[in-house]
N, C-alpha and C positions, 0 to 999 in steps of 0.2 A: 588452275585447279590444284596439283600437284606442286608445280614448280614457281612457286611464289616468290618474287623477290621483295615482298614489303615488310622493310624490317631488316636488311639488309645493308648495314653501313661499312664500305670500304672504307676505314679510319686508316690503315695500316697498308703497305706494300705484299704483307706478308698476307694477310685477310683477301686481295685483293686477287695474288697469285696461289691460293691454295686450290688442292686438287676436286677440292667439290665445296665452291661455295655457297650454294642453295642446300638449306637445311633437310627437303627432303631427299637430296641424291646423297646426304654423308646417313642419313637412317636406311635410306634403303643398300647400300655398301656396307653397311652394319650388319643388316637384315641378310643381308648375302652370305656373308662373311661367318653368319651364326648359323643358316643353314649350311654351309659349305661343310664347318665341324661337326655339327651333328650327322653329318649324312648317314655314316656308317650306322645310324642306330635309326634313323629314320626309314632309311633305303632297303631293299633288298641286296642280299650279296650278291646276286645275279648282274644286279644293274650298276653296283658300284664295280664288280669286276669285269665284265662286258663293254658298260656304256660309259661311267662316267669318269674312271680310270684312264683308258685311251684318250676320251676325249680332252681331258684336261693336259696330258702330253702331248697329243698333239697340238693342241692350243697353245702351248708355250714355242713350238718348233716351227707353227703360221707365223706369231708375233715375230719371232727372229728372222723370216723370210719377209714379215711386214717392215722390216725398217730396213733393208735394203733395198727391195721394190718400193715402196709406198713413201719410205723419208727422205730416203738418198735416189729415188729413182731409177735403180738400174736393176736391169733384168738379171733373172738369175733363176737357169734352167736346169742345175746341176745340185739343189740344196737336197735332195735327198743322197747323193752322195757325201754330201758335209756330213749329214745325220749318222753315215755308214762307219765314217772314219771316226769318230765319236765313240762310236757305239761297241766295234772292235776294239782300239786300243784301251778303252776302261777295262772290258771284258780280260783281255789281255795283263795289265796292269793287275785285275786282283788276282789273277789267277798266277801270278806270280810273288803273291803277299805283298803288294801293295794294300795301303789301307782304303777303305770302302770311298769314304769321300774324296780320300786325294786320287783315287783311279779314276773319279768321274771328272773331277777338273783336269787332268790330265788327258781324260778325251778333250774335255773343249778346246783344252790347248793344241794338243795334235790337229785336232779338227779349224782352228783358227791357223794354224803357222800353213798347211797344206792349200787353206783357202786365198789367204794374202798371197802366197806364190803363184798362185793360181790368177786370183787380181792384178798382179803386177804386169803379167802380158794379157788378160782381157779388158783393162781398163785404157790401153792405147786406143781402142777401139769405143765405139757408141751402136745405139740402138739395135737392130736385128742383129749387127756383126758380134757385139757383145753375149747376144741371146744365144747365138751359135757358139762362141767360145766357151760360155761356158755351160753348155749343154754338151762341146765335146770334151771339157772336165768330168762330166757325168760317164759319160761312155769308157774316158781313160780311169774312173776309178774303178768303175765295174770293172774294168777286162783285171786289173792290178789285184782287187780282192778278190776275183774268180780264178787268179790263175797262179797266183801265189800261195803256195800251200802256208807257208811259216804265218801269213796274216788270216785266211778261213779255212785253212785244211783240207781245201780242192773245191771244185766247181759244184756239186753237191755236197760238200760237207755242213753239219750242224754243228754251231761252237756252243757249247752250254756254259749259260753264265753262273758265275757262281752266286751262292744267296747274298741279299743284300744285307748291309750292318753299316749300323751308325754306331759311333765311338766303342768299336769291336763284340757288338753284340745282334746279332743276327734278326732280322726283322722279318718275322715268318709270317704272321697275321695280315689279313688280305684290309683291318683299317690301318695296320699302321703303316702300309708297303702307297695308301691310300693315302694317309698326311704325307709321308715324303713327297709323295706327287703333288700333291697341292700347293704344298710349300712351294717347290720349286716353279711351278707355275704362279704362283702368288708372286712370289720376288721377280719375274719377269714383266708381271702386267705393272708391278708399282714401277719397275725400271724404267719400263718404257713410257709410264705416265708423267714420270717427272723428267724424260728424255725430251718429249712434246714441250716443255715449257725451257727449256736449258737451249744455251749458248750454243751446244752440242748438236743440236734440235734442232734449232732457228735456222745453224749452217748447211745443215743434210737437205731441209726444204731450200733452200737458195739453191743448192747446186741441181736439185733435182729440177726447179721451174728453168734454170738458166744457167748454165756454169761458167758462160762465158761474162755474163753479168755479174756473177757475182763473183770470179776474177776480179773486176770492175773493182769492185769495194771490199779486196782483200781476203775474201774465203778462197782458201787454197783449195780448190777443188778436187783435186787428183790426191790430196791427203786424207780429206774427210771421206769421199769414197772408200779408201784403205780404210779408215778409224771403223766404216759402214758393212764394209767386208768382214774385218774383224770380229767386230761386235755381234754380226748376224752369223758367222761361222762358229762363233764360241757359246751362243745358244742353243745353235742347232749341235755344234757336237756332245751337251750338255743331255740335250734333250735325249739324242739319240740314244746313248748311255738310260738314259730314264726309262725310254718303252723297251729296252732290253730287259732292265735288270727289274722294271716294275712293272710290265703285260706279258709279253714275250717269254720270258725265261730263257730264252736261247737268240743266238744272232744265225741271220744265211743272208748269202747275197742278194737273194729275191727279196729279202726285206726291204730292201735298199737301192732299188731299181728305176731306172728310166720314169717307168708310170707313178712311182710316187713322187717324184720331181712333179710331174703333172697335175695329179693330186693336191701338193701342198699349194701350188700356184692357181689350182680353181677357188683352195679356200681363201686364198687372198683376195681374188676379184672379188669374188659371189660374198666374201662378207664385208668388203671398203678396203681400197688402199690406204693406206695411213690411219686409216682406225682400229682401236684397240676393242672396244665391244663388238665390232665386225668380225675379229677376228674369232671372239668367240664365237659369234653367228654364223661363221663360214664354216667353221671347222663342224660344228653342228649337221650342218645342214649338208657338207659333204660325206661325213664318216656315220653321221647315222640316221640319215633320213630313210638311204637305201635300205637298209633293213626291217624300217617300219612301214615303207614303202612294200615288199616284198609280202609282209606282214597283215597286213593289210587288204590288198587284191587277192589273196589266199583266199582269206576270209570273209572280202565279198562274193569270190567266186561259189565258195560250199553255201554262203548265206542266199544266194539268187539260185542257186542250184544250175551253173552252169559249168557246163563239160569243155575244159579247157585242159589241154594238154599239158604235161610238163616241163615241155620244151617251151609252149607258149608262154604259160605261167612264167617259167626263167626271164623270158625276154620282156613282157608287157608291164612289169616294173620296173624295168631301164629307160626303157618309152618315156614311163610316166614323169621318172624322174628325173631324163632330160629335159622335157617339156619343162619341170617348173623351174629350175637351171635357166633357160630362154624366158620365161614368165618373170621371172626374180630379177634380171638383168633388163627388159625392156620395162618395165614398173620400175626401176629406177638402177641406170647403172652406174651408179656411185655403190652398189650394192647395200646389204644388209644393213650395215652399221648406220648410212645414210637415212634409209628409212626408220630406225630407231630415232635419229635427229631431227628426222620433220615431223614427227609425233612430239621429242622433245619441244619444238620451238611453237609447235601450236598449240602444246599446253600452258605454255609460256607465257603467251597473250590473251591466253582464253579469259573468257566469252568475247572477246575483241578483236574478230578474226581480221578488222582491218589495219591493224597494229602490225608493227613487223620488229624481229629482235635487235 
């Protein structure tokens, strides 16, 4: 209906490999792409500062934890600690007259050269043993940013970031603190779009199904890993730098803690390993459902007129919203993204549902 391929002539290698070659998936990425910049004028300030701010940061900080779980395979229990070291040294950096953009790649650098050290004695290791190394990265970075005053200024201290500026002019307005984020999240989903199809790609998925196969046939396994560490440490300490200096305004160590390692890894599964629009679905459906969820039973509770505690109230939107956590997961646990795809492939053949793609 939608996703018609008639009409459709792979002539070219390049036609063949491009990123949406069904004509209605490049209008409706147009279509996206035209709401994404109007939002600020579409949207309320509430919900671009609140909702869809965060979520597009953290959606670039899932996609970075997505290619090292999801492409390369390996767990990784500590990536909110990447996010922290990121996040401080930019914060750091401007606050020393460094300039706005180079303090923030200077996070991901920091945040990449601490991760690869980190890689090189958790990658001797595989599966749970790995999950455990580098979730005791996470614990070693907290105790190092809680207990080191010269990096957060003590165990309760708040660092305030200073205001953000591009090409040394300071970005005060909540659309244009709004395109930075976007941007930056935009250049991560096309990165990673053209990651899927690349050389780069093709290797991360070998080591992940097999590493010792594909040994076999020349992927140097224990490199591309590092390339995977890298790569996913330099987003995430990018990232991290981003919800400081563009939600946050300020960095503490609780930002940065044990449970949002946890967090970022629900939105992985619950929206597709290795999927890029899962990733947006996961991040969604982790960072803001519970609040509409909350939201919600509020307001069926005053709408039925029933006397429900505030304690209860607290807890019976957690309830609800693990349940659909377990719902989203047994309905199909390849997660979110996946379900987007078997929509995609049944529109595909439609009305010939005995066709298959």
């Amino acid at each position: 209906m939608f996703y018609r391929r008639a009409g459709i002539f792979h002539t070219t290698y390049a036609a063949d490999r491009s990123l949406f070659p069904i004509p209605f998936e490049r209008w409706a990425m147009v279509a996206v792409l035209l709401f994404a910049v109007a939002a600020p004028w579409v949207l309320s300030s509430l919900a671009i500062t609140s909702y869809v701010r965060p979520w597009l940061i953290w959606t670039a900080a899932v996609l970075g934890l997505n290619l090292i779980l999801g492409w390369a395979g390996q767990f990784h229990f500590g990536y909110a600690a990447i996010m922290g070291i990121g996040a401080y040294a930019s914060v750091h950096a401007t606050r020393h007259g460094v300039p706005w953009e180079i303090a923030v790649v200077l996070g991901g650098l920091t945040a990449t050269v601490v991760g690869v050290v980190f890689a090189f004695a958790a990658l001797r290791v595989k599966g749970l043993y790995l999950a455990l190394s580098t979730l005791a990265m996470q614990f070693v970075m907290d105790w190092v940013i809680s207990h080191v005053p010269a990096i957060s200024g003590g165990i309760s201290a708040t660092l305030q970031a200073p205001p953000m500026k591009l090409l040394g002019q300071a970005v005060t307005s909540e659309a244009g603190t709004y395109y930075v984020v976007l941007a930056w999240t935009v250049f991560v989903a096309v990165f990673m779009l053209n990651l899927r199809r690349s050389a780069l790609g093709r290797a991360l998925v070998a080591v992940r199904e097999k590493d010792f196969a594909a040994a076999v046939i020349g992927v140097q396994s224990f490199y591309y890993k590092l390339v995977a560490f890298a790569a996913s440490a330099f987003i995430g300490g990018v990232s991290g730098a981003m919800l400081v200096f563009g939600f946050y305004h300020a960095v503490t160590p609780e930002q940065f803690a044990v449970n949002v390692s946890i967090e970022l890894l629900a939105m992985v599964i619950v929206g597709g390993l290795g999927s890029i629009i899962g990733s947006f679905f996961g991040t969604a459906f982790i960072l803001l459902l519970p609040g509409q969820m909350n939201a919600l039973i509020a307001w069926l509770a005053r709408t039925l007129g029933m006397d429900i505690g505030v304690e209860a109230l607290a807890h019976i939107p957690n309830m609800v919203y693990g349940a659909a956590i377990v719902v989203v997961l047994l309905v199909e646990p390849m997660g979110l993204g996946k379900l987007y795809g078997n929509v995609r492939n049944y529109l595909l053949v439609w009305p010939f549902g005995y066709a298959r793609k």
